[in-house]
Each structure stands twice: as structure tokens, then as C-alpha cells.
DSSP file (Angstrom, degrees, kcal/mol; ACC not computed):
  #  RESIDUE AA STRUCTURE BP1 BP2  ACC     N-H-->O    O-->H-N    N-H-->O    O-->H-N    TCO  KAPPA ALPHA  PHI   PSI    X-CA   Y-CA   Z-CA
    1    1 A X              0   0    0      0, 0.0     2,-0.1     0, 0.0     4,-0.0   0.000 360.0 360.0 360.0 131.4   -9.9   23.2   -5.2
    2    2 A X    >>  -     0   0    0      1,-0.1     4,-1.9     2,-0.1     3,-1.6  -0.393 360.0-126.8 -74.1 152.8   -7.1   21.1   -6.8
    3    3 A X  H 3> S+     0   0    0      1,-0.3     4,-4.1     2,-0.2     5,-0.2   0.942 121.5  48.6 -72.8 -21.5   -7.7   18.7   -9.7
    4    4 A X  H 34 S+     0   0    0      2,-0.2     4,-0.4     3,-0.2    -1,-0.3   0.423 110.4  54.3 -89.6  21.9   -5.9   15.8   -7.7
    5    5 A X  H X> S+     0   0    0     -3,-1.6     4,-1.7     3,-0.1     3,-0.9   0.743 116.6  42.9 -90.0 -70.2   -8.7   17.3   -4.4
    6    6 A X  H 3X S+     0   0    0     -4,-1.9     4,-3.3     1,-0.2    -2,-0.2   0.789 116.9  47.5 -22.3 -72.1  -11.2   16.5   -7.5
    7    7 A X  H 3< S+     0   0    0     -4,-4.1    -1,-0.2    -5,-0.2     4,-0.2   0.777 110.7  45.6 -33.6 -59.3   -9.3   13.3   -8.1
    8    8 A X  H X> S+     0   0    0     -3,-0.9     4,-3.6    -4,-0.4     3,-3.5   0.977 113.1  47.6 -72.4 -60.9   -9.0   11.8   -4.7
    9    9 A X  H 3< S+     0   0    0     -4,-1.7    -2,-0.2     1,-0.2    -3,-0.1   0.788 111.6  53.1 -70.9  -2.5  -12.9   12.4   -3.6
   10   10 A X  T 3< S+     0   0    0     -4,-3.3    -1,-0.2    -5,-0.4     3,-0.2   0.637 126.2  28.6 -82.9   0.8  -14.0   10.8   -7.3
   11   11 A X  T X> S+     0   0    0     -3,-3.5     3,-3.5    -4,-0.2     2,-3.2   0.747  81.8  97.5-113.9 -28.1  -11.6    7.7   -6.1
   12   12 A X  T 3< S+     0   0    0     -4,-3.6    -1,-0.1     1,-0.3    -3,-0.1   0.177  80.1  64.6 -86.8  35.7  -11.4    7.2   -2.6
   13   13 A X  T 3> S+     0   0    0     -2,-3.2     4,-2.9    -3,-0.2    -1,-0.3   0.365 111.9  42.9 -93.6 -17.4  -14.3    4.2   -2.7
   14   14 A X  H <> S+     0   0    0     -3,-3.5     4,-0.6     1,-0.2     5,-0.2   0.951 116.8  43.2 -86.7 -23.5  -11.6    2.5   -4.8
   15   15 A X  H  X S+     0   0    0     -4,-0.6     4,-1.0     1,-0.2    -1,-0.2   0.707 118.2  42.4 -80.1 -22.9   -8.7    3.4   -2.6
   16   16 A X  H  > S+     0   0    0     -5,-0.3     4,-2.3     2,-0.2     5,-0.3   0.889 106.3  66.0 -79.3 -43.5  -10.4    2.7    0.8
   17   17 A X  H  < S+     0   0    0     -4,-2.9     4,-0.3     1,-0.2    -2,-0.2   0.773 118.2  22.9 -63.3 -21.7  -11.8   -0.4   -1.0
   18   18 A X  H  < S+     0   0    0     -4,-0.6     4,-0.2    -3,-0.2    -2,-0.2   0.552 121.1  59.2-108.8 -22.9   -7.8   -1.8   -1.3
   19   19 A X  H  X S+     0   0    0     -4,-1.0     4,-2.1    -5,-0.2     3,-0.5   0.891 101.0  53.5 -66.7 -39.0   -6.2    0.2    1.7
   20   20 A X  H  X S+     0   0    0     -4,-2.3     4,-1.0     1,-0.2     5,-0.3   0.926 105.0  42.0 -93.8 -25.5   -8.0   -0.8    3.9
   21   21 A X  H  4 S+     0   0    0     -4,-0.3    -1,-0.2    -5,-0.3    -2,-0.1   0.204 111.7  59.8 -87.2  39.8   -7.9   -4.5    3.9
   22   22 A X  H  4 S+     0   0    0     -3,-0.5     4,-0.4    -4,-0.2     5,-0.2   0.482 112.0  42.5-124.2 -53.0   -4.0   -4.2    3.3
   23   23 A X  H  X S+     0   0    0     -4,-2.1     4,-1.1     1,-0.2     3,-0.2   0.746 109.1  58.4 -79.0   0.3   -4.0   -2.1    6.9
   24   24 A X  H  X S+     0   0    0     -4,-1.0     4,-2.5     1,-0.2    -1,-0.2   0.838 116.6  35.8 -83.2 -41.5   -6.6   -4.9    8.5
   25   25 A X  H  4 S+     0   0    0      1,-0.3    -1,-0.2    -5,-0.3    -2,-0.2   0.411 113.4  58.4-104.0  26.0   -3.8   -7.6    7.7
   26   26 A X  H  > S+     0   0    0     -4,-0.4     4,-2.0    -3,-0.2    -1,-0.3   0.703 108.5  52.8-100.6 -58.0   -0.8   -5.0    8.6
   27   27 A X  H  X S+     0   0    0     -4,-1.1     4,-2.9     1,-0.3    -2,-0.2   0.930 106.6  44.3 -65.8 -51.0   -2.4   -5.0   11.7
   28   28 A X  H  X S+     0   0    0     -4,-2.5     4,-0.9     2,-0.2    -1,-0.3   0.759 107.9  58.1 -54.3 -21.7   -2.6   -8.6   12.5
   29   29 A X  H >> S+     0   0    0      2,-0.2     3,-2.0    -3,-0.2     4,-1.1   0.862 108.4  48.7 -79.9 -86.9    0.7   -9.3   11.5
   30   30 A X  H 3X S+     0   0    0     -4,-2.0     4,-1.1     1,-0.3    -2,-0.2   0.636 112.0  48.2  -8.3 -42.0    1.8   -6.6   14.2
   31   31 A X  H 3< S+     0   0    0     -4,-2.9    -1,-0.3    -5,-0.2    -2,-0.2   0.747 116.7  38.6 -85.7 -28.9   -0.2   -7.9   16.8
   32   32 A X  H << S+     0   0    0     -3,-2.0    -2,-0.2    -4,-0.9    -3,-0.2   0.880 136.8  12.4-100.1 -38.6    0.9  -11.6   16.4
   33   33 A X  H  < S-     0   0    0     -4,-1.1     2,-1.1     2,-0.4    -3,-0.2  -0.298  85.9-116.4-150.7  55.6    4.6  -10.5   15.6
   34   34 A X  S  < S+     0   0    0     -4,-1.1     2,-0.3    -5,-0.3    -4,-0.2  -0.214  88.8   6.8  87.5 -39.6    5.6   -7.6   16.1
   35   35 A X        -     0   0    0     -2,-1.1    -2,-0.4    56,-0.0     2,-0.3  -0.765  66.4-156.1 166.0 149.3    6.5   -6.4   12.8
   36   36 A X        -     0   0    0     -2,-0.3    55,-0.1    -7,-0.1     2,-0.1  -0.870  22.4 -97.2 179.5 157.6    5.9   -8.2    9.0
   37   37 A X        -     0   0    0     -2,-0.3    52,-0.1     1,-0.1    25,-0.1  -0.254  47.4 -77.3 -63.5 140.3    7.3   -8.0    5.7
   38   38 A X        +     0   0    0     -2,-0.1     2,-0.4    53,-0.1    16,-0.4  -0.162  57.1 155.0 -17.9  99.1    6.2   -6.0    2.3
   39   39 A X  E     -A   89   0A   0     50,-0.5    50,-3.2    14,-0.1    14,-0.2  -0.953  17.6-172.5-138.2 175.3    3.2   -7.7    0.7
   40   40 A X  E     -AB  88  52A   0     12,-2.4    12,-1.8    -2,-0.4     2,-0.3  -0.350   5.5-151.7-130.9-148.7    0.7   -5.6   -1.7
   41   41 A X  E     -AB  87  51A   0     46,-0.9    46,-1.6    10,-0.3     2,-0.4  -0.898   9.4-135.8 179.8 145.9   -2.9   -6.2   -3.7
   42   42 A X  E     -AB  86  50A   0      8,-2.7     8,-1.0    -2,-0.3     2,-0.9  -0.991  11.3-132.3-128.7 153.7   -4.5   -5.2   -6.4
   43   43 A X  E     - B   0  49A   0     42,-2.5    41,-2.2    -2,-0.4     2,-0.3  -0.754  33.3-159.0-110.5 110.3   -8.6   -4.0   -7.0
   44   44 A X  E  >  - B   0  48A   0      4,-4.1     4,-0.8    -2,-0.9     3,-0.3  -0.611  35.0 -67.6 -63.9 130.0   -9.6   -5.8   -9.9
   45   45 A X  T >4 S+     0   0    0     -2,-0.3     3,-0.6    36,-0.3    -1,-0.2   0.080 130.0  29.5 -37.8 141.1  -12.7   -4.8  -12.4
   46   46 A X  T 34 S-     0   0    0      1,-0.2    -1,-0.2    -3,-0.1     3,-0.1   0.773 135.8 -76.3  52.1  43.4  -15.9   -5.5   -9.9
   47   47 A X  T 34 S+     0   0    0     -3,-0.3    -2,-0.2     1,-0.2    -1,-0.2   0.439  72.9 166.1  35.5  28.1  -14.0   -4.8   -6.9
   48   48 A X  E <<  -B   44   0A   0     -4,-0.8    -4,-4.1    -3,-0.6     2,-0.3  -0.315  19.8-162.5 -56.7 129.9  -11.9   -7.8   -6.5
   49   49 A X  E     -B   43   0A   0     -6,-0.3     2,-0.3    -2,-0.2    -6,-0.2  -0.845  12.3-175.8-116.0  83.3   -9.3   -7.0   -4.1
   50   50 A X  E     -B   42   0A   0     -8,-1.0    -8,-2.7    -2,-0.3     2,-0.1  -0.730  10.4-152.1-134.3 127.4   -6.2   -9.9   -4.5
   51   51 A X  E     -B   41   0A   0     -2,-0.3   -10,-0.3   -10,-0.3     2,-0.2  -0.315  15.0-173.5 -99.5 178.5   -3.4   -9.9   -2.2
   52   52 A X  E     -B   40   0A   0    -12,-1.8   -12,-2.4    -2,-0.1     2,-0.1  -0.862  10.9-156.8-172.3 147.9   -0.1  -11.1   -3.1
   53   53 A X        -     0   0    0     -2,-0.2     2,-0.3   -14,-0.2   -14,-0.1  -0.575  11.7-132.9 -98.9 167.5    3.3  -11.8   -1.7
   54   54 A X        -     0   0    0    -16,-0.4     2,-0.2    -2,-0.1    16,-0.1  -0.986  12.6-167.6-128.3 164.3    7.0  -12.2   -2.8
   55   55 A X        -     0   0    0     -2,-0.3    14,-0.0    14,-0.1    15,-0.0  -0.476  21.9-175.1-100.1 173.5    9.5  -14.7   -2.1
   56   56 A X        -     0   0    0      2,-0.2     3,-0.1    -2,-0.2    -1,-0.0   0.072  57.9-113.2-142.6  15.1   13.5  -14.8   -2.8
   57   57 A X  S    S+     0   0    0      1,-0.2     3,-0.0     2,-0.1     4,-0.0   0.345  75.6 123.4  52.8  -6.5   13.6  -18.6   -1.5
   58   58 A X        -     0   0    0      1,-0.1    -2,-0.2     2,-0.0    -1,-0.2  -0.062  64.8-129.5 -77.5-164.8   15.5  -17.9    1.5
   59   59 A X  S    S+     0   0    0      1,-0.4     2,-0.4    -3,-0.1    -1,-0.1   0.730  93.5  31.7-104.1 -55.0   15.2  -18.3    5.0
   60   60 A X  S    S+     0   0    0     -3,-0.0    -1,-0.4     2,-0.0     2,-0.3  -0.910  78.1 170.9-102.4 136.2   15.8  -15.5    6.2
   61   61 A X        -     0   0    0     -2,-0.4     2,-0.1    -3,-0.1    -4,-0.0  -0.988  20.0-131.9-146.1 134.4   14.9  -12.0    4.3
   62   62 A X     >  -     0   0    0     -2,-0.3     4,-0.9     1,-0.1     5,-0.1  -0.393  27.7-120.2 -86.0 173.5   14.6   -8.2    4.2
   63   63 A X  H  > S+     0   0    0      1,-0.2     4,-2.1     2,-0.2    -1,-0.1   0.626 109.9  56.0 -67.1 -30.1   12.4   -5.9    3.3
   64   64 A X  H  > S+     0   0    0      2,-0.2     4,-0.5     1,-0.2    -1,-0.2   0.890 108.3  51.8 -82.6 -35.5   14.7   -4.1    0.7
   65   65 A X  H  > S+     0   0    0      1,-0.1     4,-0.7     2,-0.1    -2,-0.2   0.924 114.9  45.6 -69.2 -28.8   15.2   -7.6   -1.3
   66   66 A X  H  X S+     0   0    0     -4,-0.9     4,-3.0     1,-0.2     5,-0.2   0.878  96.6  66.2 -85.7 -34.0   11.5   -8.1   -1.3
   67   67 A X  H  < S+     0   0    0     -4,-2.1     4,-0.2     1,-0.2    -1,-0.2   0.851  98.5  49.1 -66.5 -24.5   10.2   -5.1   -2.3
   68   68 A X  H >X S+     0   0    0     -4,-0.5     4,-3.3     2,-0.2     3,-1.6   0.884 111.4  52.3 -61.3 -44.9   11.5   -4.9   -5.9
   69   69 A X  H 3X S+     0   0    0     -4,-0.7     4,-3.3     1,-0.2     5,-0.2   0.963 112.8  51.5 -42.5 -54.0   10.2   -8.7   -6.5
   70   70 A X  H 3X S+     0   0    0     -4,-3.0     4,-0.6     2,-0.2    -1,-0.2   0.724 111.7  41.6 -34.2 -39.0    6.9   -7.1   -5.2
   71   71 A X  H <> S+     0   0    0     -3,-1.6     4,-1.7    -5,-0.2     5,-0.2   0.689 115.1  49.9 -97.2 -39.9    7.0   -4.3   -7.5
   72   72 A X  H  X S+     0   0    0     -4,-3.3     4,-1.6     1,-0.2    -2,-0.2   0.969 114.6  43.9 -58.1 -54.5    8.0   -6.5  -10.3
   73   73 A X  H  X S+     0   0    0     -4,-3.3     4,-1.9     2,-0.2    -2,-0.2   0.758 115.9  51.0 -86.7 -33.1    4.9   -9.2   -9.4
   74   74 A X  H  X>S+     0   0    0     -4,-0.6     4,-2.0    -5,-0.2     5,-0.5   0.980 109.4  46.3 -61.8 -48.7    2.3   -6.0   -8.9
   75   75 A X  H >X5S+     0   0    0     -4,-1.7     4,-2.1     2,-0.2     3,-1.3   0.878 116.8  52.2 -50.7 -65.6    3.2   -4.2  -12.5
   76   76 A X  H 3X5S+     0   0    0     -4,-1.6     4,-1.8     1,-0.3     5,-0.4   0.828 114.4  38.2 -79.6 -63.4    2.7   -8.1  -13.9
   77   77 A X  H 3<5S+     0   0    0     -4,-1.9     6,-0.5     2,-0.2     4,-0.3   0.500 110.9  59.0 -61.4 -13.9   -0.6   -8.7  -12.4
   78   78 A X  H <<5S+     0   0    0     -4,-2.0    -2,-0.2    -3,-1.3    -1,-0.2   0.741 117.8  35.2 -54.0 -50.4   -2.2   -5.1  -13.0
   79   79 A X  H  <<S+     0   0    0     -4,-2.1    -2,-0.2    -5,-0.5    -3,-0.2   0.847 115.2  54.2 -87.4 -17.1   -1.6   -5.5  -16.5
   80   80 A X  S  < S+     0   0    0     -4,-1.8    -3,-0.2    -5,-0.3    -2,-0.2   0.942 122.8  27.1 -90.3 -52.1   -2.3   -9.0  -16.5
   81   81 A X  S    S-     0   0    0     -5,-0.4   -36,-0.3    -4,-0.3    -1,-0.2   0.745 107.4-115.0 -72.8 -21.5   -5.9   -8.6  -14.8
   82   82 A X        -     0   0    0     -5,-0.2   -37,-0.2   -38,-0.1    -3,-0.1   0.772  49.2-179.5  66.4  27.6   -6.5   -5.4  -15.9
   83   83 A X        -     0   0    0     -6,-0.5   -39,-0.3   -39,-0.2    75,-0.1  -0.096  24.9-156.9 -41.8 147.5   -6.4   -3.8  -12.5
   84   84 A X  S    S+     0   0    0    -41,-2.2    28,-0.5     1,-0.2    29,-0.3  -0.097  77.8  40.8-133.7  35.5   -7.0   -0.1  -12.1
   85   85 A X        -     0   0    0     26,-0.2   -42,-2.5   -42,-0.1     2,-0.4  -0.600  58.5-173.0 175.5 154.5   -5.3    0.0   -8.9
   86   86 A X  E     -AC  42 110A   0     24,-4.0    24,-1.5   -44,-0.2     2,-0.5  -0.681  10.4-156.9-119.1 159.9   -2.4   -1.4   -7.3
   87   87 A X  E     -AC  41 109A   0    -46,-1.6   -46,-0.9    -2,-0.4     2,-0.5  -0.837   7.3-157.3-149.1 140.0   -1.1   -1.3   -3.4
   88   88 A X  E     -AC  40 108A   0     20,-3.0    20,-1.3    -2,-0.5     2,-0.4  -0.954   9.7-164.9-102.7 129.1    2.2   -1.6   -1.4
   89   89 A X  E     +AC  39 107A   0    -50,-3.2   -50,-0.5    -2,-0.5     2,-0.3  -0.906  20.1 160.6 -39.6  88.2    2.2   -2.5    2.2
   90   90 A X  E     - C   0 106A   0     16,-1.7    16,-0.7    -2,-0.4     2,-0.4  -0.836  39.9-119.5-133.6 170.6    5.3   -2.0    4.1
   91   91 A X  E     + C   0 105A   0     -2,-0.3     2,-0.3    14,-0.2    14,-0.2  -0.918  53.3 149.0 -91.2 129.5    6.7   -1.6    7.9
   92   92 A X  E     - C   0 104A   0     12,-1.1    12,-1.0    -2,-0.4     2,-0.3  -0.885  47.2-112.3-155.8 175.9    8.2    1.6    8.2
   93   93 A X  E     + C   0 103A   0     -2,-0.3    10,-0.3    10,-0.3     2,-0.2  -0.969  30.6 174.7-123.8 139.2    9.2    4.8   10.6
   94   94 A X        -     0   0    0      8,-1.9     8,-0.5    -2,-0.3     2,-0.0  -0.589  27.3-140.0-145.0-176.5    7.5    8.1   10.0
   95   95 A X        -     0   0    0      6,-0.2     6,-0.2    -2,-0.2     3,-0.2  -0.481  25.7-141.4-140.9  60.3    8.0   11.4   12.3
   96   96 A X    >   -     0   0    0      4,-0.5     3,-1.6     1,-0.1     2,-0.1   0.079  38.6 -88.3 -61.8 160.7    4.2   13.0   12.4
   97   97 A X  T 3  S+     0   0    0      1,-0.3    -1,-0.1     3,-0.0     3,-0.1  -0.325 118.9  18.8 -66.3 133.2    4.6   17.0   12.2
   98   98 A X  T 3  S+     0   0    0      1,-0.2    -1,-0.3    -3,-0.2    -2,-0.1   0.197 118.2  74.3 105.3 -44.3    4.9   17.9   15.8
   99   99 A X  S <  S-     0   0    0     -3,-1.6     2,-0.3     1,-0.1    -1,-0.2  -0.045  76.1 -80.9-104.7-176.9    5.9   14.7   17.2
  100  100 A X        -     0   0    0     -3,-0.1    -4,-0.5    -2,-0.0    -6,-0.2  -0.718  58.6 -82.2 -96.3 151.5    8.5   11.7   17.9
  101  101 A X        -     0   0    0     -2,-0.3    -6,-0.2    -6,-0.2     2,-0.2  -0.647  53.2-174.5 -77.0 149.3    9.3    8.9   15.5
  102  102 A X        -     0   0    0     -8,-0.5    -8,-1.9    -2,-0.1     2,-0.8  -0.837  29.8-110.2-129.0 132.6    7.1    6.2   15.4
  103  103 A X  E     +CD  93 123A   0     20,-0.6    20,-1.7   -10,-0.3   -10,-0.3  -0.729  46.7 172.7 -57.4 120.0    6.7    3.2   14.0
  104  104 A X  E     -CD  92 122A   0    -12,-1.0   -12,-1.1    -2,-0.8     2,-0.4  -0.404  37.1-114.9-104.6-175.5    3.9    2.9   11.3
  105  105 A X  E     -CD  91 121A   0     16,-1.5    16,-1.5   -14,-0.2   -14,-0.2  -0.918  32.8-160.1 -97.8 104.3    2.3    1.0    8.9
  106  106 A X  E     +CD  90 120A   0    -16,-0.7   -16,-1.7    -2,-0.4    14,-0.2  -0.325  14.3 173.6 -66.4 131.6    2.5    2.4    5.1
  107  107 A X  E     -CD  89 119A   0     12,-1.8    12,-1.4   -18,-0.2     2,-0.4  -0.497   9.2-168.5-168.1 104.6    0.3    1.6    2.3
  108  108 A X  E     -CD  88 118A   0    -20,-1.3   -20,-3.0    10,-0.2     2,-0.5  -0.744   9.5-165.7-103.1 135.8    0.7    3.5   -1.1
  109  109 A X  E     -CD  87 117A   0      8,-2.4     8,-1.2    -2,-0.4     2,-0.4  -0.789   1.9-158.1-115.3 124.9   -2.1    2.9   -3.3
  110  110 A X  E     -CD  86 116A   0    -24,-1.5   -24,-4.0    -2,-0.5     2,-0.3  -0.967   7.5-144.2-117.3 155.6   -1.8    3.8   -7.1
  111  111 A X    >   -     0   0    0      4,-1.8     3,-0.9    -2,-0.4     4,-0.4  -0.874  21.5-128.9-124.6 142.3   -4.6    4.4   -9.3
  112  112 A X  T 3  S+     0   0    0    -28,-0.5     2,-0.3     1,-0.3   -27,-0.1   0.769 109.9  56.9 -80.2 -21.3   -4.4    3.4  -12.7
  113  113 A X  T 3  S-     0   0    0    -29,-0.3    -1,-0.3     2,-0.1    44,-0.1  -0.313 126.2 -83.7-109.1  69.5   -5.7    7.4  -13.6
  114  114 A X  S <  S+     0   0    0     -3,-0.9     2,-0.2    -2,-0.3    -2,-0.1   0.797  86.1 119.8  56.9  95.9   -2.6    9.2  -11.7
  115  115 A X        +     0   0    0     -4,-0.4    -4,-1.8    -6,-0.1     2,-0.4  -0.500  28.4 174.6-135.5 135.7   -3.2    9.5   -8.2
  116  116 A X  E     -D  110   0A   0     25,-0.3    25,-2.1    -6,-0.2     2,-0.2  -0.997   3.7-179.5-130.7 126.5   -1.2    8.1   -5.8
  117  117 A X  E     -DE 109 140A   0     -8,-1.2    -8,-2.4    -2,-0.4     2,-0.4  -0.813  21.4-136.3-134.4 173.9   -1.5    8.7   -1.9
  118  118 A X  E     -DE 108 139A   0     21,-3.1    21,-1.3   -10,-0.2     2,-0.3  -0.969  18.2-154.2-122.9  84.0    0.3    7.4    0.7
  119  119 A X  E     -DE 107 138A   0    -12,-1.4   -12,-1.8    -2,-0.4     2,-0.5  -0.713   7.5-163.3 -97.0 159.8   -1.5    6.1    4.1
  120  120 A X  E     -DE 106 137A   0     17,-1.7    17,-1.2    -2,-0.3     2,-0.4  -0.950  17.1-178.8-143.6 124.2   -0.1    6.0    7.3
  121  121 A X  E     -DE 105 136A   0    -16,-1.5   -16,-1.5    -2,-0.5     2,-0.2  -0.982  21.6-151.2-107.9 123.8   -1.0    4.1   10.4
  122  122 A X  E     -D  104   0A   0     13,-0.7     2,-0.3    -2,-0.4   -18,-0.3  -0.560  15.7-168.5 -77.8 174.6    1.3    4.9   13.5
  123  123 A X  E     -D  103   0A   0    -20,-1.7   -20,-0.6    10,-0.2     2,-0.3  -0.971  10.0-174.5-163.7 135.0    1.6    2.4   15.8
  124  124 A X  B     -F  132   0B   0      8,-1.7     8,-2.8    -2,-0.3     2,-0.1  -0.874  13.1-153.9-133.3 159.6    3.2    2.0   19.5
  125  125 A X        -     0   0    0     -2,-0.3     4,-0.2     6,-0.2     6,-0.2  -0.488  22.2-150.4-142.0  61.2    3.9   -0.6   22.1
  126  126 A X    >   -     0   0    0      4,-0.1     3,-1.1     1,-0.1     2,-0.2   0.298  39.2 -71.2 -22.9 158.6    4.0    0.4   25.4
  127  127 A X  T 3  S-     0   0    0      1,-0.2    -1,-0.1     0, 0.0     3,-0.1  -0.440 120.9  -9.1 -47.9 122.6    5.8   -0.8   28.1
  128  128 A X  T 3  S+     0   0    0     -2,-0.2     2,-0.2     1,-0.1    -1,-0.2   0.873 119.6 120.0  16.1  53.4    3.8   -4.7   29.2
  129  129 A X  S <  S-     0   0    0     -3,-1.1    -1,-0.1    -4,-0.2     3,-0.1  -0.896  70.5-109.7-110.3 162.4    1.0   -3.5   26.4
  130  130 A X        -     0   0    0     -2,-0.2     2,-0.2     1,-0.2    -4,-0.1   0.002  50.7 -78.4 -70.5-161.7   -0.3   -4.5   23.5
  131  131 A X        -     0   0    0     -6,-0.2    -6,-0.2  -100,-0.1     2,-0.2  -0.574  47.1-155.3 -71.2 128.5    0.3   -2.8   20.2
  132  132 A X  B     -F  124   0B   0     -8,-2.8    -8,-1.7    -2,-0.2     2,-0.3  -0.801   4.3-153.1-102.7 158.2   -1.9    0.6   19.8
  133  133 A X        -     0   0    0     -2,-0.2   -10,-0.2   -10,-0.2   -29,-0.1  -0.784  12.5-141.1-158.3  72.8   -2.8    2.0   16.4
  134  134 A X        -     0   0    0     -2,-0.3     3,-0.1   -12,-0.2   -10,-0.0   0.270  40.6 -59.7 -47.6-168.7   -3.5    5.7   15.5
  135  135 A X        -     0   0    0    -14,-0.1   -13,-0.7     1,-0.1     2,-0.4   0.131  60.2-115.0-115.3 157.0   -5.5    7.7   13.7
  136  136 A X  E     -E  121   0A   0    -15,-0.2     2,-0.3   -17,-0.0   -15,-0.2  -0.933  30.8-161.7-107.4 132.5   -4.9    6.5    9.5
  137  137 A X  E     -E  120   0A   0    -17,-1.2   -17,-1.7    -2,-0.4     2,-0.3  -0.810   2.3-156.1-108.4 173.6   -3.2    9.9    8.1
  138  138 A X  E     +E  119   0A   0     -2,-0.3     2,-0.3   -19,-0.3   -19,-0.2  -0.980  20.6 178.3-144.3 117.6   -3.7    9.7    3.6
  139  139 A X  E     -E  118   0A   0    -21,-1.3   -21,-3.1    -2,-0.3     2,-0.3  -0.933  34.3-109.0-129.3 168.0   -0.9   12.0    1.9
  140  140 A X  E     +E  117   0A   0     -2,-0.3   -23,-0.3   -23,-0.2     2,-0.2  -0.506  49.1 162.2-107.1 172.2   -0.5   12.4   -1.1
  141  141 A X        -     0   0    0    -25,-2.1     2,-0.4    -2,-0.3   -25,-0.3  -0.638  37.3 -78.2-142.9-178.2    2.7   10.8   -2.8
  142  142 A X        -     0   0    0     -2,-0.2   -25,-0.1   -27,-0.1   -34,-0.0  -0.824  43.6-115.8-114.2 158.9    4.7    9.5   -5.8
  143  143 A X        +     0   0    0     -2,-0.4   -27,-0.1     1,-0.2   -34,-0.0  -0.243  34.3 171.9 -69.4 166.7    4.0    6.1   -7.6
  144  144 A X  S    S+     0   0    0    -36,-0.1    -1,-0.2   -73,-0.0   -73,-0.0   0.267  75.3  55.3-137.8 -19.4    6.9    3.8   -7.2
  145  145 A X  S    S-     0   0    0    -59,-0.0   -70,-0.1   -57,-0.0    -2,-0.1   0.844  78.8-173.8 -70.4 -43.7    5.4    0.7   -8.6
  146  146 A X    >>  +     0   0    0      1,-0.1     3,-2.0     2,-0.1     4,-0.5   0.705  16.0 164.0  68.1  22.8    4.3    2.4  -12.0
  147  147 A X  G >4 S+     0   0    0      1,-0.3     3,-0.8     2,-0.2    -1,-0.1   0.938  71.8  51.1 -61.0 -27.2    2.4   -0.3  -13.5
  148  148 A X  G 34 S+     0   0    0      1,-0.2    -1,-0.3   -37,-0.1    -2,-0.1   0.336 101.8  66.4 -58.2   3.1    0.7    1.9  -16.1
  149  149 A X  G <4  +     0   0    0     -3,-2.0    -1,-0.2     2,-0.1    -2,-0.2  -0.050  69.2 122.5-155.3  -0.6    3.9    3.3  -17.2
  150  150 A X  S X< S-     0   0    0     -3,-0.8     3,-1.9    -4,-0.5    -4,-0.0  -0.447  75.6 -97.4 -55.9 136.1    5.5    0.4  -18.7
  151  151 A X  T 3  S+     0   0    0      1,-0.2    -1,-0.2    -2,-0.1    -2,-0.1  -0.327 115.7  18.7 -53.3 150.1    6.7    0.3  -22.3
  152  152 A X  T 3  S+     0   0    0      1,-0.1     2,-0.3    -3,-0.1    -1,-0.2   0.635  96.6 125.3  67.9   6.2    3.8   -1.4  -24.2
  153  153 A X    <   -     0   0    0     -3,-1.9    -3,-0.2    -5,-0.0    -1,-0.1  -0.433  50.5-153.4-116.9  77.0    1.5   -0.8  -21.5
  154  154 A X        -     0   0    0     -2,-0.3     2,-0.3     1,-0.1    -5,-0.1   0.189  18.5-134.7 -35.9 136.0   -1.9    1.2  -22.4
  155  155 A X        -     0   0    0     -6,-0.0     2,-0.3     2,-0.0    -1,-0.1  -0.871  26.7-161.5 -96.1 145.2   -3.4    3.1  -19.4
  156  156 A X        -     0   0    0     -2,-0.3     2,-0.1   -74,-0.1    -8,-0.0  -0.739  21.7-120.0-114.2 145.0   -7.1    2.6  -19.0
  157  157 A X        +     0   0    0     -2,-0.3   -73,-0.1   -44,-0.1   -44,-0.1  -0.176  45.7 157.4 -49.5  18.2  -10.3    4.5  -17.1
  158  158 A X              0   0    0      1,-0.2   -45,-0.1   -75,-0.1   -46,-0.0  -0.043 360.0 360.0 -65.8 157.8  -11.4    2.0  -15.1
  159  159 A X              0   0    0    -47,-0.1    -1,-0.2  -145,-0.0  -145,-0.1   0.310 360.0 360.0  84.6 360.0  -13.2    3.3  -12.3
């Protein structure tokens, strides 16, 4: 057994506790439109779970303009709350081993004591169906958000 096997089954109430309502509202977005932009969350001391968007003030926008705003507004509110764990949301295409690409839903959760995993929902739309939603796979992955990892920013043990 690996320390980050050790690592994930002492965290993964905290990671399920923000992962999953990040894929709940992934999902809804999908179902009413197809599709939806980057937004994240972070699990706050006493399992406060706080979602958050960004803007750019346009009208139209992508996903690549938003996610750095995203990243910028999680790292701010991590330290600023003293979260001990942060998550990104995104729309994406993945290739499961074995299989075709698929659209999925992505949400990489960092934890304020190193570990970072990666979950993955595929998701398909038949022909005059609704949206379907596979199995959630969890790998594990590298932070890109970093909020612990800031100049000036002590990392903490929360959890």
C-alpha cells in the first residue's frame, strides 16, 4: 500500500463531501443545456461546501478565459476562509481505457495536505434521448489550482 492509497481513504469523506455536489450541479447544467461552463467550490472548516463562479463581463465566453479567473478566485478564497480543500468543475472529453471518446464531466479536488484526484463522469446523448451518466471513475492527478503553494501562504492540517 501507497502513502497517497493511505492518503485518499483518510480523505475521501472530505473529497466526496465537495465532489459530489460539484457533479449533482454538472449534471443539471447538462440536462437543461447541454453543456456548462467551469465553476468550482471550496469545503470550508465544519464542512461548509461554497460554490463559486467567474465572470470576464462578456456576453459570450469560453472555458479557457474562465478558468484562470476561477483559479485566481479559488487560491483567494482557500486562503481567505481557510479552506482545506478546493475543486474545479469543468466540461471536457476523456477516452476511457478500452473505449471511444466521450464526453464527461471533470472535477479535480485538491486537498490542502497534497492529494489531488481527478473525477470523471462520462456522459452520452443518444439519438431522441436524454443525457446518460456513467459510472464516476477518481484518478489520481496533479493540482493546477495550487492554493497552498502560494508565496506567503502557510499550508495547514485541516482535516
Amino acid at each position: 500500500m501507497s502513502d497517497s492509497d493511505a492518503l485518499y481513504r483518510d480523505l475521501k469523506a472530505d473529497l466526496r463531501a465537495l465532489a459530489d455536489p460539484l457533479l449533482q450541479f454538472a449534471q443539471q447544467q447538462v440536462q437543461k443545456r447541454g453543456m456548462f461552463l467551469p465553476f468550482g467550490a471550496t469545503l470550508r472548516p465544519g464542512g461548509e461546501v461554497s460554490l463559486s463562479a467567474a465572470w470576464t463581463g462578456k456576453e459570450r465566453v469560453s472555458s479557457a478565459e474562465l478558468l484562470p479567473l476561477l483559479h485566481e478566485g479559488l487560491r483567494a478564497d482557500a486562503v481567505q476562509s481557510k479552506a482545506f480543500a478546493i475543486g474545479v468543475c469543468e466540461w471536457v472529453k476523456i477516452t476511457p481505457a478500452g473505449g471511444s471518446q466521450t464526453d464527461a464531466i471533470k472535477v479535480l479536488v485538491e486537498h490542502a495536505r497534497g492529494l489531488t484526484v481527478a473525477f470523471y463522469m462520462p456522459c452520452q446523448k443518444p439519438l431522441l434521448r436524454g443525457w446518460q451518466f456513467g459510472n464516476v471513475m477518481a484518478l489520481a492527478a496533479e493540482p493546477e489550482v495550487r492554493p497552498w503553494n502560494a508565496p506567503g501562504v502557510t499550508q495547514t492540517d485541516n482535516g
